[in-house]
C-alpha positions, 0 to 999 in steps of 0.5 A: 471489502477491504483492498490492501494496496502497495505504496510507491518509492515514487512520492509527491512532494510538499503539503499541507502544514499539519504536522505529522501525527502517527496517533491518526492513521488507521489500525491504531494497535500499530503504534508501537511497531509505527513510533519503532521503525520511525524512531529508527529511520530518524536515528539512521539520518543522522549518519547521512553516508550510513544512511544511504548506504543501508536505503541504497541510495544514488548521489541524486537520492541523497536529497530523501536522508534529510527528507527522513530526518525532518519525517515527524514535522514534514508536511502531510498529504493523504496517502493516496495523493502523496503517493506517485508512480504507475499504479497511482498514476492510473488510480488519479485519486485526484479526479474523483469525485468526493464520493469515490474519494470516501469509499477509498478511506473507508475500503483501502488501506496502503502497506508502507514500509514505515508506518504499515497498513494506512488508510487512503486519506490518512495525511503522512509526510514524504519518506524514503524505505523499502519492505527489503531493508533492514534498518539497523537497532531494530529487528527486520521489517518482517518481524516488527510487521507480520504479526502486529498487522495479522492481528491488526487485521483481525481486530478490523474484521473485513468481510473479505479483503482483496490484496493487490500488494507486491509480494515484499509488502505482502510478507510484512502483513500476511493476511490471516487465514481465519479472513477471507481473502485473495491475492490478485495477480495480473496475467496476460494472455497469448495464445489461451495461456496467461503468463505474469503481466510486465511491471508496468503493465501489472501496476496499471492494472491495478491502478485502473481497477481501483478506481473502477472500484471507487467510482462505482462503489459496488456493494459485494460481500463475497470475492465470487460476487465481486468477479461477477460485478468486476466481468460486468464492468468489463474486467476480466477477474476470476480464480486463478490458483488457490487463494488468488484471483487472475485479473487479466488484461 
């Protein structure tokens, strides 16, 4: 099983002081779309007015362009801990013990907008950009993404992958079809009838049910036998429309 999550614009700060190497991070064949979009958004921070004007940036914001400038010798922290926010609040990656901590680098891989598919533990250093923007001297992000992360995918062969990405992130890395896969929606439900979780509500979820994952590290080999484990641990994950699964809360 391979779990595709999405990242945060909300990240911790600081570090260990080891430097940013791009050759480390996982799915490897991503290396010239990585150094491309990096390449990019160094070049971008140069022009702090420009720059915050294309990230979209506040006043209080403006602090993230000269993050993006020093990008390549800025301290690094594995993904999972340098992101922050709802979902990572609740998946607490921190507290696991070192077994739950392996299993998310062997079975989770976070989507960024900067480097693509990484693997939970790979260390990266703090950035600022978004799966919407378009970064200028390089096509958009979807077209310097999609077809490098399909194929990407394909090389790493999961047996089944379970995609818990917003739909931005998912657009810059489809999975291919050949893969078995579900996307995962949260609903709630009132009155018999789901509907679309809130937010937070959504990001919470997931979060919650990731860690579940790596806590007990369940061996499935098919998304059915995972909806059986997730309904014994008392998560209510089943069919939803075609290609997706409904994780109720």
């Amino acid at each position: 099983m391979l779990v595709l999550l999405p990242p945060s614009e909300t990240k911790r700060s600081g570090g260990a002081d080891q430097v940013f190497d791009p050759d480390t991070l996982a799915l490897p064949s991503l290396a010239p779309q990585r150094a491309a979009v990096i390449d990019a958004l160094v070049a971008l921070s140069a022009d702090p007015d420009v720059a915050a004007r294309v990230l979209k940036l506040t006043d209080r914001q403006r602090g993230d362009i000269a993050m993006n400038a020093g990008l390549r010798s800025a301290p690094t922290m594995p993904a999972v801990d340098r992101y922050a926010g709802v979902l990572y609040d609740a998946l607490d990656a921190g507290s696991l013990r070192a077994a739950g901590r392996r299993w998310l680098g062997a079975h989770v891989l976070i989507h960024s907008a900067t480097f693509g598919p990484i693997g939970a533990l790979d260390a990266i250093p703090s950035y600022r950009l978004a799966a919407g923007t378009s970064l200028p001297g390089i096509a958009p992000l979807r077209r310097v993404w999609a077809d490098a992360v399909a194929s990407a995918l394909i090389q790493r062969a999961p047996r089944f992958v379970l995609d818990l990405r917003s739909e931005a992130y998912a657009a810059l890395g489809p999975v291919p079809v050949g893969i078995p896969s579900a996307y995962v929606r949260v609903v709630t439900e009132h009155d018999g009838a789901a509907a679309r979780a809130l937010n937070h509500f959504n990001k919470n979820a997931k979060g919650a049910f990731v860690r579940t994952l790596a806590e007990a590290r369940p061996t499935v080999h098919t998304i059915a036998g995972l909806c059986r484990w997730a309904q014994a641990r008392g998560w209510m994950l089943r069919p939803g429309r075609p290609g997706e699964l409904d994780l109720a809360v």
